[in-house]
PDB file of the backbone (N, CA, C, O) and the ligand in Angstrom, with CONECT records:
HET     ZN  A 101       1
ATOM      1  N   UNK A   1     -21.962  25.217  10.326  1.00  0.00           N
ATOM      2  CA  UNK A   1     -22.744  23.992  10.554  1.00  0.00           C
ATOM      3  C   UNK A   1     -24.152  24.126  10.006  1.00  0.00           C
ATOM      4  O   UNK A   1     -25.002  23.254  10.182  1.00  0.00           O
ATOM      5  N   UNK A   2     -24.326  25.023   9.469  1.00  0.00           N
ATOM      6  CA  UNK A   2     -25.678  25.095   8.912  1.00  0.00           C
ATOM      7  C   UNK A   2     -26.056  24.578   7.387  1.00  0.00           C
ATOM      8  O   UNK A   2     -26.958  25.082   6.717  1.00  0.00           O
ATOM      9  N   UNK A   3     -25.448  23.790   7.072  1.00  0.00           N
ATOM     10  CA  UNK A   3     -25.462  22.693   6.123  1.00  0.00           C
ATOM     11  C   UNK A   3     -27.047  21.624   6.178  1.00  0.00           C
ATOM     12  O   UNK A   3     -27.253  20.768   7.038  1.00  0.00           O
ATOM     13  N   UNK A   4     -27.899  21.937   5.155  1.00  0.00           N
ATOM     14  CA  UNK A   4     -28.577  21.079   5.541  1.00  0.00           C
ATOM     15  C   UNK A   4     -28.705  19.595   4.865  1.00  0.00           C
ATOM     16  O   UNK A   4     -29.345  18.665   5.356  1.00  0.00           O
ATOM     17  N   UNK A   5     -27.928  19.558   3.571  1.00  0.00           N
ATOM     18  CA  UNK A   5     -27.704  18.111   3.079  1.00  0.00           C
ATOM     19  C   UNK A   5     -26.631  17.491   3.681  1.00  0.00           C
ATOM     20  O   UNK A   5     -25.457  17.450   3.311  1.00  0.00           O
ATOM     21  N   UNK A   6     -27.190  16.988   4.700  1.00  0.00           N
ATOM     22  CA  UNK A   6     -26.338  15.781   5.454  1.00  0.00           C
ATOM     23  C   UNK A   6     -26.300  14.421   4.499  1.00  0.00           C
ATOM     24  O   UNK A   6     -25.205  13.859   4.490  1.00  0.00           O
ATOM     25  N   UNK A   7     -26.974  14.031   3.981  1.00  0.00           N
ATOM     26  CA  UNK A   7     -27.001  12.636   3.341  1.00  0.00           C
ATOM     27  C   UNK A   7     -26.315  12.981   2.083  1.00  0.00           C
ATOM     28  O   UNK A   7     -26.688  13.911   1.367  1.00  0.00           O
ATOM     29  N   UNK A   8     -25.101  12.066   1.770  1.00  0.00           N
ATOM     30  CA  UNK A   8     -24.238  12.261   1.008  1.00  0.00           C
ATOM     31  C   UNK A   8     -24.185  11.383   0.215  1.00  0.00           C
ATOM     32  O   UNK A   8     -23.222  10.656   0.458  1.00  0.00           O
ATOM     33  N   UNK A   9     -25.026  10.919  -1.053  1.00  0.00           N
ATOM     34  CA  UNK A   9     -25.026   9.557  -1.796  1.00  0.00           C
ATOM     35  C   UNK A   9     -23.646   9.533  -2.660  1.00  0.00           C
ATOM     36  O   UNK A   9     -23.314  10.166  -3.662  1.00  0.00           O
ATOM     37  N   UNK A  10     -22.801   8.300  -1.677  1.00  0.00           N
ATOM     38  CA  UNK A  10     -21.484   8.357  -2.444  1.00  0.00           C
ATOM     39  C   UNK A  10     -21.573   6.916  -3.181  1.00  0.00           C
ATOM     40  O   UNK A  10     -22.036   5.943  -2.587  1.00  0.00           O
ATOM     41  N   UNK A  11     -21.021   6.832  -4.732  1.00  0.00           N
ATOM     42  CA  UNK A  11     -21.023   5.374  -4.883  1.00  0.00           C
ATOM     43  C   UNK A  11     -20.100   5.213  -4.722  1.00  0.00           C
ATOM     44  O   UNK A  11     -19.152   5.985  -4.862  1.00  0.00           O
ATOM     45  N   UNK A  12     -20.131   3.447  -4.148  1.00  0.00           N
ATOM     46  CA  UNK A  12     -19.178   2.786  -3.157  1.00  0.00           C
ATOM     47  C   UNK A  12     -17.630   2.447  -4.155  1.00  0.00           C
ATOM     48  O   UNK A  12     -17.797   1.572  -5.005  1.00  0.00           O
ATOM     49  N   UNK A  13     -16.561   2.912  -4.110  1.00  0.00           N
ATOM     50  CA  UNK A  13     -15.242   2.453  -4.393  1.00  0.00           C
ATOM     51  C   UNK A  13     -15.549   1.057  -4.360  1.00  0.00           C
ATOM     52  O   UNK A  13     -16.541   0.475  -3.922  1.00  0.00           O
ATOM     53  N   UNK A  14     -14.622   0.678  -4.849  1.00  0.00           N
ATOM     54  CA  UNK A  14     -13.792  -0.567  -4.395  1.00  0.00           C
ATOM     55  C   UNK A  14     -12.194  -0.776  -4.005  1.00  0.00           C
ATOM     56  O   UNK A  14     -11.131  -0.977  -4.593  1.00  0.00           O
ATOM     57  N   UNK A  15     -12.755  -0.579  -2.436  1.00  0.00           N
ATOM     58  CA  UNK A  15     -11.505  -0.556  -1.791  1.00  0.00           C
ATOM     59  C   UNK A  15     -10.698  -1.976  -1.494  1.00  0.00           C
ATOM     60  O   UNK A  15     -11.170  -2.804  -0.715  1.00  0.00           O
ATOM     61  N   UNK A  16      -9.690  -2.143  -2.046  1.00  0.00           N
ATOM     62  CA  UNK A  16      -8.725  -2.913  -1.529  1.00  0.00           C
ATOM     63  C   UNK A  16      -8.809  -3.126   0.612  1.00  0.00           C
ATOM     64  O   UNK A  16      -9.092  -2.321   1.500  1.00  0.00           O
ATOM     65  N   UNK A  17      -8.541  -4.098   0.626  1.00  0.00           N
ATOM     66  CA  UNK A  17      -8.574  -4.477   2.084  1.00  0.00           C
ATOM     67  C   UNK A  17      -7.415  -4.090   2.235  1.00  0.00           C
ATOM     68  O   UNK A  17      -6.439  -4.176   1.490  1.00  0.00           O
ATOM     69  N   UNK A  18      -7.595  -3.479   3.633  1.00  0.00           N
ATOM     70  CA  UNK A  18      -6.672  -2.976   4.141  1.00  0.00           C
ATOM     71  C   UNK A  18      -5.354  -4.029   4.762  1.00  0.00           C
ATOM     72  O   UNK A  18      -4.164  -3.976   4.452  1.00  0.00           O
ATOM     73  N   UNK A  19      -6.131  -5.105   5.869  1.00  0.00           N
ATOM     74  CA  UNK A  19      -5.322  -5.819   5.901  1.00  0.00           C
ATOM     75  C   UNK A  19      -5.965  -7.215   5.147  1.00  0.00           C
ATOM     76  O   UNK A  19      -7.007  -7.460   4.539  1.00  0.00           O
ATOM     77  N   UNK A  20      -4.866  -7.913   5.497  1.00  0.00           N
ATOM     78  CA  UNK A  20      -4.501  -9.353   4.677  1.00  0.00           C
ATOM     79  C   UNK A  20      -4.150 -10.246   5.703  1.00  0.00           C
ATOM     80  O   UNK A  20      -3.410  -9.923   6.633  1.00  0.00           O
ATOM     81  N   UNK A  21      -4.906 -11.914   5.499  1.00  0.00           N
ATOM     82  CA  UNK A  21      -4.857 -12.681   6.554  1.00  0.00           C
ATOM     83  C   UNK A  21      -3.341 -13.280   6.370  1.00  0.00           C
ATOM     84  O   UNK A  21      -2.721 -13.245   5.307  1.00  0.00           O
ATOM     85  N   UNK A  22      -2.819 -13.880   7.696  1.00  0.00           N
ATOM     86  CA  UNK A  22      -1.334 -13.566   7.526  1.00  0.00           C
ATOM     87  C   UNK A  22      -1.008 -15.332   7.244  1.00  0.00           C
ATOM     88  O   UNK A  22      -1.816 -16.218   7.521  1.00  0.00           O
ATOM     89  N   UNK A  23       0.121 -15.518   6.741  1.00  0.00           N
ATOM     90  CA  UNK A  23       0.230 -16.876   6.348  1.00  0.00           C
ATOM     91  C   UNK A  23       0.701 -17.638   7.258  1.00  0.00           C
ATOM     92  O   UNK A  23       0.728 -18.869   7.268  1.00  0.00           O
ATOM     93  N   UNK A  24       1.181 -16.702   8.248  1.00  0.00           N
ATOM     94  CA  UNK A  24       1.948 -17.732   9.851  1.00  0.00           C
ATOM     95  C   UNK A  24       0.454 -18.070  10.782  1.00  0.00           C
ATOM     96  O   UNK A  24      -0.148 -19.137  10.899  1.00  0.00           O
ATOM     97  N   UNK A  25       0.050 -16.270  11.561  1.00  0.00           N
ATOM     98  CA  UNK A  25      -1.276 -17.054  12.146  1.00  0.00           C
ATOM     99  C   UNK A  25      -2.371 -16.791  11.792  1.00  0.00           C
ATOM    100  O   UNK A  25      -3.325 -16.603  12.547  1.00  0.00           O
ATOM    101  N   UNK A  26      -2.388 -16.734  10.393  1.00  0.00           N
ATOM    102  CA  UNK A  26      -3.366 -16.641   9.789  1.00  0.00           C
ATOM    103  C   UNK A  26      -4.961 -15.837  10.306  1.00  0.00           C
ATOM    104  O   UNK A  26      -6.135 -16.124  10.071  1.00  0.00           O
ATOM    105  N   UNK A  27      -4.240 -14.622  11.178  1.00  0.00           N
ATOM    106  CA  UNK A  27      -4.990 -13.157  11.188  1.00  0.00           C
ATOM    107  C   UNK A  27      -5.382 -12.733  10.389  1.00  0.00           C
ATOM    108  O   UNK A  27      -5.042 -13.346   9.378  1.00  0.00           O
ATOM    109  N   UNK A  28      -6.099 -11.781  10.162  1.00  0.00           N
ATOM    110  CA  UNK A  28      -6.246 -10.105   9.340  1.00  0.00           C
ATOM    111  C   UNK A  28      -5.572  -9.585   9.636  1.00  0.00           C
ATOM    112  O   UNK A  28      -6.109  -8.488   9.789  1.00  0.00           O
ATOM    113  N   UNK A  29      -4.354  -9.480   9.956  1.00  0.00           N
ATOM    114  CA  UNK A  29      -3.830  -8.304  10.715  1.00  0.00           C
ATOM    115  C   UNK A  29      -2.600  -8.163   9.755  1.00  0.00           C
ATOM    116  O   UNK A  29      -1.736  -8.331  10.615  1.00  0.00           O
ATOM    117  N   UNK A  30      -1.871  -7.969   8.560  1.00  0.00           N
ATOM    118  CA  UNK A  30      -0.993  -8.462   7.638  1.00  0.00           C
ATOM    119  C   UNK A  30      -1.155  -6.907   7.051  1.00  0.00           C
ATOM    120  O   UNK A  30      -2.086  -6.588   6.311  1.00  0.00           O
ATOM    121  N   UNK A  31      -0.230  -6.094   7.440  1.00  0.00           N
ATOM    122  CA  UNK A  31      -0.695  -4.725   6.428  1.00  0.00           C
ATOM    123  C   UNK A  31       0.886  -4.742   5.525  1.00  0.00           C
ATOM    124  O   UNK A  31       2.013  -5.218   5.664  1.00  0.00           O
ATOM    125  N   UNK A  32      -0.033  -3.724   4.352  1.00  0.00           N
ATOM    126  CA  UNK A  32       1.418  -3.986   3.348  1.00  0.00           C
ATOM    127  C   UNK A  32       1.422  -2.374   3.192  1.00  0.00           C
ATOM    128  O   UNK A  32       0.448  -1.637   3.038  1.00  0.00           O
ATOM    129  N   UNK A  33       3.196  -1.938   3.301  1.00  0.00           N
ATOM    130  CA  UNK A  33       2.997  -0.590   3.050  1.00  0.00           C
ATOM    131  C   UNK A  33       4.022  -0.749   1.869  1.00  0.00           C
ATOM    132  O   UNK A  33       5.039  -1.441   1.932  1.00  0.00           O
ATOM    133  N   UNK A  34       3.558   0.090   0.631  1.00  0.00           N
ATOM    134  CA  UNK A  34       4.536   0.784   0.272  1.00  0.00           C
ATOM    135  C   UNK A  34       5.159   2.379  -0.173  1.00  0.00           C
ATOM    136  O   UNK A  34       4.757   3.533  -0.321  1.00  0.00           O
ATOM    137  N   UNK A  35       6.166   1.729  -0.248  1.00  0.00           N
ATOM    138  CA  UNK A  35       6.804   2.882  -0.131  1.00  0.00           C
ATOM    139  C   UNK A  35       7.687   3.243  -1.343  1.00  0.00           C
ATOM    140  O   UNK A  35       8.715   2.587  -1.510  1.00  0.00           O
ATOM    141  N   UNK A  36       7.297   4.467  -2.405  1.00  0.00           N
ATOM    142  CA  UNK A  36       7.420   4.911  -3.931  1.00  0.00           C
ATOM    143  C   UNK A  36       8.572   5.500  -3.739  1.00  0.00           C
ATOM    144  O   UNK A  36       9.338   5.370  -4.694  1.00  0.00           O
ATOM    145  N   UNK A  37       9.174   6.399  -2.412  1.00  0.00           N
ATOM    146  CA  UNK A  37      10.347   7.069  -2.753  1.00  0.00           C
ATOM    147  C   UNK A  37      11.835   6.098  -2.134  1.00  0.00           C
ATOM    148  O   UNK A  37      12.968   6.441  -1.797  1.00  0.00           O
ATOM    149  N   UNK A  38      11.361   5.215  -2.184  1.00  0.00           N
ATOM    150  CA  UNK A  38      12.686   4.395  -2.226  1.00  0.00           C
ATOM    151  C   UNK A  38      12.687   3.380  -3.341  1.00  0.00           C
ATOM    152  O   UNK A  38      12.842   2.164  -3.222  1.00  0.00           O
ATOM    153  N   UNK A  39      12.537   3.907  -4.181  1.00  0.00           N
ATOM    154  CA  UNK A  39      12.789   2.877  -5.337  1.00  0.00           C
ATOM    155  C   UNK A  39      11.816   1.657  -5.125  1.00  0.00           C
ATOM    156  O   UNK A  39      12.324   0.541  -5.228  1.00  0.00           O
ATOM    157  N   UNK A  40      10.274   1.759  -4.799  1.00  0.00           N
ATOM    158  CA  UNK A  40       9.559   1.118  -4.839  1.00  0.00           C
ATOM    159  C   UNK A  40      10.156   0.046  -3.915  1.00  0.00           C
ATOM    160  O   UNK A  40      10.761  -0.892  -4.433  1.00  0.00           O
ATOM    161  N   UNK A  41      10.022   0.123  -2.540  1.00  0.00           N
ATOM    162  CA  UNK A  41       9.956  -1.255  -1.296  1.00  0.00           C
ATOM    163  C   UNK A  41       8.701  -1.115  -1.130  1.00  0.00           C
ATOM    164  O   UNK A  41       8.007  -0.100  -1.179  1.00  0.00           O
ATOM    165  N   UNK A  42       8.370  -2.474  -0.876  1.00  0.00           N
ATOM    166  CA  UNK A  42       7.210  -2.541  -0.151  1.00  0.00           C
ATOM    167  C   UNK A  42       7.695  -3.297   1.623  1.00  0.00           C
ATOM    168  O   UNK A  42       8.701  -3.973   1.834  1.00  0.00           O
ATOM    169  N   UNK A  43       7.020  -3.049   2.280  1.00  0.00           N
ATOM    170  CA  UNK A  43       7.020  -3.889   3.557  1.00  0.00           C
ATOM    171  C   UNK A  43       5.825  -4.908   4.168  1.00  0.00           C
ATOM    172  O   UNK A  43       4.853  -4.354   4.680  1.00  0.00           O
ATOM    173  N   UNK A  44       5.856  -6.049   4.141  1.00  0.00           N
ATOM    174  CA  UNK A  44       4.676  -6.541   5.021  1.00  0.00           C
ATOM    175  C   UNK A  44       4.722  -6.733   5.823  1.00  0.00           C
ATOM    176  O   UNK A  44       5.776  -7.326   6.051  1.00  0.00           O
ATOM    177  N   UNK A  45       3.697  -6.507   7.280  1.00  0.00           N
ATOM    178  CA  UNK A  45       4.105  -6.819   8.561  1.00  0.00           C
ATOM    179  C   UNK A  45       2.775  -7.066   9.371  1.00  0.00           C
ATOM    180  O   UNK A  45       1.895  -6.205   9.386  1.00  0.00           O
ATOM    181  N   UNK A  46       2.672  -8.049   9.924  1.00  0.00           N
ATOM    182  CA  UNK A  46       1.751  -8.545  10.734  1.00  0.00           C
ATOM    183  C   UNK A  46       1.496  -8.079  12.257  1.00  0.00           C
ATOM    184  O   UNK A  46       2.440  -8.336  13.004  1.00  0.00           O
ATOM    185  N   UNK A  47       0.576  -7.547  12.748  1.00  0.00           N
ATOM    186  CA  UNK A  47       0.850  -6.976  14.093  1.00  0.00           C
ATOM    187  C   UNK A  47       0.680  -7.983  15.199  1.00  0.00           C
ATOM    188  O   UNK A  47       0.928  -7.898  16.401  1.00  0.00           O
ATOM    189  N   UNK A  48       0.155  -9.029  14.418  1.00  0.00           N
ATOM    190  CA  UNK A  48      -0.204 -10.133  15.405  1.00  0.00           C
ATOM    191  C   UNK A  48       1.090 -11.573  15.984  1.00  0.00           C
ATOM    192  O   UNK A  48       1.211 -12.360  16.923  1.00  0.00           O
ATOM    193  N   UNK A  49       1.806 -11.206  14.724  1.00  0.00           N
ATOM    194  CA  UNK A  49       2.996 -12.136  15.136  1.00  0.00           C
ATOM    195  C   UNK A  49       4.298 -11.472  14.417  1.00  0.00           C
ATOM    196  O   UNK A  49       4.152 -10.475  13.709  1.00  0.00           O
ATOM    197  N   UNK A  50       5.434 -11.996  14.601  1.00  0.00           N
ATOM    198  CA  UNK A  50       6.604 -11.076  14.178  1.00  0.00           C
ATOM    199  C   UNK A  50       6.527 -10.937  12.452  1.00  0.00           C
ATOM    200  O   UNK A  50       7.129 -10.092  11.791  1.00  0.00           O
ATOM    201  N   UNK A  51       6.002 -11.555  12.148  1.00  0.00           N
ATOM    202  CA  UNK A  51       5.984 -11.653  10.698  1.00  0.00           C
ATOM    203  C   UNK A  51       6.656 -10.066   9.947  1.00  0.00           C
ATOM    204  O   UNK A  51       6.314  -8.971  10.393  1.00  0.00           O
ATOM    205  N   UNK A  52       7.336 -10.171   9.128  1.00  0.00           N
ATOM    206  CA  UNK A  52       8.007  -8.626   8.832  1.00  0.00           C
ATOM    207  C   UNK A  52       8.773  -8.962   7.260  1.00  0.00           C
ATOM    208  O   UNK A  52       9.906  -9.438   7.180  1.00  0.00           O
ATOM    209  N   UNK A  53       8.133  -8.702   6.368  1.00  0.00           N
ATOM    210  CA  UNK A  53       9.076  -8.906   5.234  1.00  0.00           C
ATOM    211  C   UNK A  53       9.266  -7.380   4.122  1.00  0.00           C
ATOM    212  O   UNK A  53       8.571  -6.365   4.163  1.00  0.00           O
ATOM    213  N   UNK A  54      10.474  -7.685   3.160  1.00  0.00           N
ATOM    214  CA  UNK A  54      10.507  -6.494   2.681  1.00  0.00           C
ATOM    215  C   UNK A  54      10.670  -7.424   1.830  1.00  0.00           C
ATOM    216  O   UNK A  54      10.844  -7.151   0.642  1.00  0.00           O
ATOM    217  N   UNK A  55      10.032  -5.562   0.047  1.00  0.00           N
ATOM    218  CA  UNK A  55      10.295  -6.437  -1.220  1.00  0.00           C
ATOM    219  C   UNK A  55      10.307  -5.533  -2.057  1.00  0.00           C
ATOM    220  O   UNK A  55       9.720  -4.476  -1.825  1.00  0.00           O
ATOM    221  N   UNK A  56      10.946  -5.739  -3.159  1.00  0.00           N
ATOM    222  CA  UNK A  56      11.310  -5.094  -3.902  1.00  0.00           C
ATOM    223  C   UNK A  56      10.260  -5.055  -5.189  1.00  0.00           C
ATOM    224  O   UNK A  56      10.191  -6.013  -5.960  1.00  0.00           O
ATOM    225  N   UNK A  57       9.395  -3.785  -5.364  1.00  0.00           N
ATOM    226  CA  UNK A  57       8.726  -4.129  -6.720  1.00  0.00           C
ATOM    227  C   UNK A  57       8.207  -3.291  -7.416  1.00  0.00           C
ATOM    228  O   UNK A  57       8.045  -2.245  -6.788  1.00  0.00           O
ATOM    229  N   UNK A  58       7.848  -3.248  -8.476  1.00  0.00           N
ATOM    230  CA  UNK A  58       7.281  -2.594  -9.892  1.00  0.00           C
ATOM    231  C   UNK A  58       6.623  -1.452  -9.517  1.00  0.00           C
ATOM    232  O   UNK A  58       5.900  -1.509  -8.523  1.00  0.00           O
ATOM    233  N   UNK A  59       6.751  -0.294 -10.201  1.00  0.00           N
ATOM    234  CA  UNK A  59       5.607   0.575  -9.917  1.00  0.00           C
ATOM    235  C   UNK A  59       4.410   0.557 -10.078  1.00  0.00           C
ATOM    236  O   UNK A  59       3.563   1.260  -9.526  1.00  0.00           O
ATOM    237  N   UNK A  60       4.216  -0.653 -11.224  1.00  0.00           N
ATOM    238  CA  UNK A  60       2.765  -0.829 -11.019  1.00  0.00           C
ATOM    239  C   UNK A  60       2.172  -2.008 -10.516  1.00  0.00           C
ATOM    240  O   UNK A  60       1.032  -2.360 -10.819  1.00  0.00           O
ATOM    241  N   UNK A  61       3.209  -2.860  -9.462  1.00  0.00           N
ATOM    242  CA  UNK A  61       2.615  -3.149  -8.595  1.00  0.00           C
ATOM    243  C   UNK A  61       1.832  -3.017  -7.186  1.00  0.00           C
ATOM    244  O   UNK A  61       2.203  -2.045  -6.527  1.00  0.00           O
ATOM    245  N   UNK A  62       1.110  -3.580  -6.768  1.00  0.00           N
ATOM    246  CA  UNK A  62      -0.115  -2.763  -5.384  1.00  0.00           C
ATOM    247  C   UNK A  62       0.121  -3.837  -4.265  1.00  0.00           C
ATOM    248  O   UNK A  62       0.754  -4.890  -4.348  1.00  0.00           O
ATOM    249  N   UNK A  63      -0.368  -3.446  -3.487  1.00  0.00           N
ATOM    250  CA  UNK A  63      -0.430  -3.975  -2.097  1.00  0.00           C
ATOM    251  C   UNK A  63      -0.773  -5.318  -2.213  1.00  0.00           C
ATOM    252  O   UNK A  63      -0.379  -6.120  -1.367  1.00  0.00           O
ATOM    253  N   UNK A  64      -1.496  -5.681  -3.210  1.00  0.00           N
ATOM    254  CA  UNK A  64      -1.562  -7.502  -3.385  1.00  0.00           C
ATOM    255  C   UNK A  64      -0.861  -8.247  -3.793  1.00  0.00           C
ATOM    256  O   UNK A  64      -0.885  -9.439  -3.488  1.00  0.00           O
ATOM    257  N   UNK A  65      -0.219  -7.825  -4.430  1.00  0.00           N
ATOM    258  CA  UNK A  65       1.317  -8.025  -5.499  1.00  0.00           C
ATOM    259  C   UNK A  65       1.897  -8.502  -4.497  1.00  0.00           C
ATOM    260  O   UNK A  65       2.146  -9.695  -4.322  1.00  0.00           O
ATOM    261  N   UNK A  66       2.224  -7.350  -3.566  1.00  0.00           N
ATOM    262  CA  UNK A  66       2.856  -7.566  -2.391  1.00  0.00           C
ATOM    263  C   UNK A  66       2.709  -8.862  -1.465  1.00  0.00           C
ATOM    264  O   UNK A  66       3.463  -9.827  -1.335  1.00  0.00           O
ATOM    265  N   UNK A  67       1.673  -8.604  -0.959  1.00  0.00           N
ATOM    266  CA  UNK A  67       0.808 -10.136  -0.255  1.00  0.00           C
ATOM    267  C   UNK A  67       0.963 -11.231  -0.747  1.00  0.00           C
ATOM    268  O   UNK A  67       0.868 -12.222  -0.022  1.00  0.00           O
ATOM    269  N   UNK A  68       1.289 -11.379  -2.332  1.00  0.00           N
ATOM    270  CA  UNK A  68       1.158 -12.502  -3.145  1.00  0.00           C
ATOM    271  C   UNK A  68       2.762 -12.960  -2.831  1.00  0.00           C
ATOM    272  O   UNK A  68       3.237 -14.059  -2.548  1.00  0.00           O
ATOM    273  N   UNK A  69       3.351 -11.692  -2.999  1.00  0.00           N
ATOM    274  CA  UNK A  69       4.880 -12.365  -2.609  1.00  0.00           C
ATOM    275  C   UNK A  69       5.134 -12.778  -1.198  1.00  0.00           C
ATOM    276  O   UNK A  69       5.889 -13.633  -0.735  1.00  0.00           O
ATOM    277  N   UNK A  70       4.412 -12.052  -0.712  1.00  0.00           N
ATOM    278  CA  UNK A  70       4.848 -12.624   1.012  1.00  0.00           C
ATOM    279  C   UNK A  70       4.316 -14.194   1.562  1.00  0.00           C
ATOM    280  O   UNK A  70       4.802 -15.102   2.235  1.00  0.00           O
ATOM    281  N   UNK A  71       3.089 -13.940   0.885  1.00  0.00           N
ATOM    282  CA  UNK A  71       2.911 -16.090   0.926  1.00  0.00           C
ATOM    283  C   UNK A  71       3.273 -16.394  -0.049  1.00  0.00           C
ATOM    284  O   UNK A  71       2.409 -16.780  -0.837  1.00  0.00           O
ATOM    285  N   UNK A  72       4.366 -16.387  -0.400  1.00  0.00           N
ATOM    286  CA  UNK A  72       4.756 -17.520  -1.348  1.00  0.00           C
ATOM    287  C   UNK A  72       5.667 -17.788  -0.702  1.00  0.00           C
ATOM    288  O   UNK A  72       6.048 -18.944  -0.515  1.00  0.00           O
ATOM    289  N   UNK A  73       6.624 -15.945   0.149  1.00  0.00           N
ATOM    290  CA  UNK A  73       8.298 -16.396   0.405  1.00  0.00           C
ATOM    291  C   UNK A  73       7.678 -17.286   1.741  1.00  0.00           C
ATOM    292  O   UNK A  73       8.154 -18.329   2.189  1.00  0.00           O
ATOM    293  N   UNK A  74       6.343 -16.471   2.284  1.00  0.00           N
ATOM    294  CA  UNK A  74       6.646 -17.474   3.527  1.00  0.00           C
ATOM    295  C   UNK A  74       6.348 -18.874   3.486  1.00  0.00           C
ATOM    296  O   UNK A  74       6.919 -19.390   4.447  1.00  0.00           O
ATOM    297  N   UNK A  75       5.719 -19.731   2.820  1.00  0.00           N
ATOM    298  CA  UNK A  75       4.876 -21.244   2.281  1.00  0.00           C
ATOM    299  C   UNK A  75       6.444 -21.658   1.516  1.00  0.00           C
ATOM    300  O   UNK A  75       6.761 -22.803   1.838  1.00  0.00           O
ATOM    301  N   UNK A  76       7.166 -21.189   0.867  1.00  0.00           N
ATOM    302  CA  UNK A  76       8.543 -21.637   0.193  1.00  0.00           C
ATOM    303  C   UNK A  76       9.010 -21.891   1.633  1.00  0.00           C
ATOM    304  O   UNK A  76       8.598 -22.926   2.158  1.00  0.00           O
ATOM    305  N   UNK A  77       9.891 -21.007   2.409  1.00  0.00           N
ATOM    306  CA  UNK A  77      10.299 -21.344   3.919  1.00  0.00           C
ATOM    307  C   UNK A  77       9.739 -22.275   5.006  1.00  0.00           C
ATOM    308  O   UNK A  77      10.367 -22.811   5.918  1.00  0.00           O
ATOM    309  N   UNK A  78       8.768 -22.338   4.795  1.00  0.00           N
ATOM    310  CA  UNK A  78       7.693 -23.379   5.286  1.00  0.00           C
ATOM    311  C   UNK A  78       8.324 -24.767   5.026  1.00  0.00           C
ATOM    312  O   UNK A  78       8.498 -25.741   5.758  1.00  0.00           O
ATOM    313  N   UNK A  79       8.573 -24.548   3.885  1.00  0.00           N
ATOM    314  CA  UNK A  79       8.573 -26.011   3.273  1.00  0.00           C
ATOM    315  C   UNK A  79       9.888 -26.520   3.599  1.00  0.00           C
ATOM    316  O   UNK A  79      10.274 -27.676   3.773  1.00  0.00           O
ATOM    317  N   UNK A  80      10.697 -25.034   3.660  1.00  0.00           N
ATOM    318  CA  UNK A  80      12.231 -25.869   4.322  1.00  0.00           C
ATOM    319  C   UNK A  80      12.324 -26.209   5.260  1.00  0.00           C
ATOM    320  O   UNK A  80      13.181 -27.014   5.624  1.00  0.00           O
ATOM    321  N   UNK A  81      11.227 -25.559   6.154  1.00  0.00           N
ATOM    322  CA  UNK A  81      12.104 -26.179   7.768  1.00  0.00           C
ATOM    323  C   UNK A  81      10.759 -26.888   7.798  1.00  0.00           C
ATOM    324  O   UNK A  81       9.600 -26.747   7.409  1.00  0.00           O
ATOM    325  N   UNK A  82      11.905 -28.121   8.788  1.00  0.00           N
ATOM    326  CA  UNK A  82      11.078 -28.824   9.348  1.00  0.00           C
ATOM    327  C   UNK A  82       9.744 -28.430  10.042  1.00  0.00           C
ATOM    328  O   UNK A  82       9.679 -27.298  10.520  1.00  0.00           O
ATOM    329  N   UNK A  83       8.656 -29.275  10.142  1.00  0.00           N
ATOM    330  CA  UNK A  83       7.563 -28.969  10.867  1.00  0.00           C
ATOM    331  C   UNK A  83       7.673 -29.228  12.025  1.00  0.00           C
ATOM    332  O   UNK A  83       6.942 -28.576  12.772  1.00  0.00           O
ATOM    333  N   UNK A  84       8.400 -30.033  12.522  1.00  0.00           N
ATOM    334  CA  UNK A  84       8.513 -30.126  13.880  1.00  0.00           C
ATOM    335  C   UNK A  84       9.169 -28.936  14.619  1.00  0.00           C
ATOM    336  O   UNK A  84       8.731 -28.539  15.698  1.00  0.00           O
ATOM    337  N   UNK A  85      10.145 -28.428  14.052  1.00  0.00           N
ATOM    338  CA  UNK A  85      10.235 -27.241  14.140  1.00  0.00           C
ATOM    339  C   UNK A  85       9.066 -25.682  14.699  1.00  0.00           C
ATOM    340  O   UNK A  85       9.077 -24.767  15.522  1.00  0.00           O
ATOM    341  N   UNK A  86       8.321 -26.152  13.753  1.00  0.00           N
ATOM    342  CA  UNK A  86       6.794 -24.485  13.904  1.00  0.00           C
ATOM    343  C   UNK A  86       6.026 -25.243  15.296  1.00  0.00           C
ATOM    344  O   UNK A  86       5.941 -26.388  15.740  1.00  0.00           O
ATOM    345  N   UNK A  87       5.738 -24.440  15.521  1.00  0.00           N
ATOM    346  CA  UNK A  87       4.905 -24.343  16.768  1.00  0.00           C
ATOM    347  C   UNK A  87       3.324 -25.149  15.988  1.00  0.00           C
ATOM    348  O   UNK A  87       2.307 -25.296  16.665  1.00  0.00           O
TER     349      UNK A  87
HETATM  350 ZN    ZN A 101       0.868 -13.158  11.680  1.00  0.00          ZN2+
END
């Protein structure tokens, strides 16, 4: 512990958000994992409502890729069911 440069000037990344606002209740809470040793799945899943999708994609697609597909499949489904239907 006898370190005396504590101040660590890091320049700032640019980090991707972790989570993603969700397209049902429209939280932050929308995390996308994927996963490289299965033949590239990704999963999205919302902790705030059941929201849970899987997808199949590119290796050089990223976690937004992802997101991008998950509101679309969910806003496409949207559109099928009735609204009287959703809460
Ligand atoms: Zn949600």
């Amino acid at each position: 512990m006898g370190r005396r440069r504590k101040k660590v000037v890091r320049i700032p990344k640019k980090r991707l958000p972790k989570f993603f606002s969700c397209p049902v209740c429209g939280k932050e809470t929308v995390r996308v994992e994927i996963n490289q040793d299965e033949g590239c799945k990704a999963i999205a899943q919302c902790s705030s409502c059941s929201l849970s999708e899987e997808f199949q994609i590119k290796q050089a697609q990223g976690t937004v890729d992802v997101y991008c597909m998950l509101t679309d499949r969910v806003y496409s489904t949207l559109k099928r069911t009735p609204i009287t239907k959703l809460k």
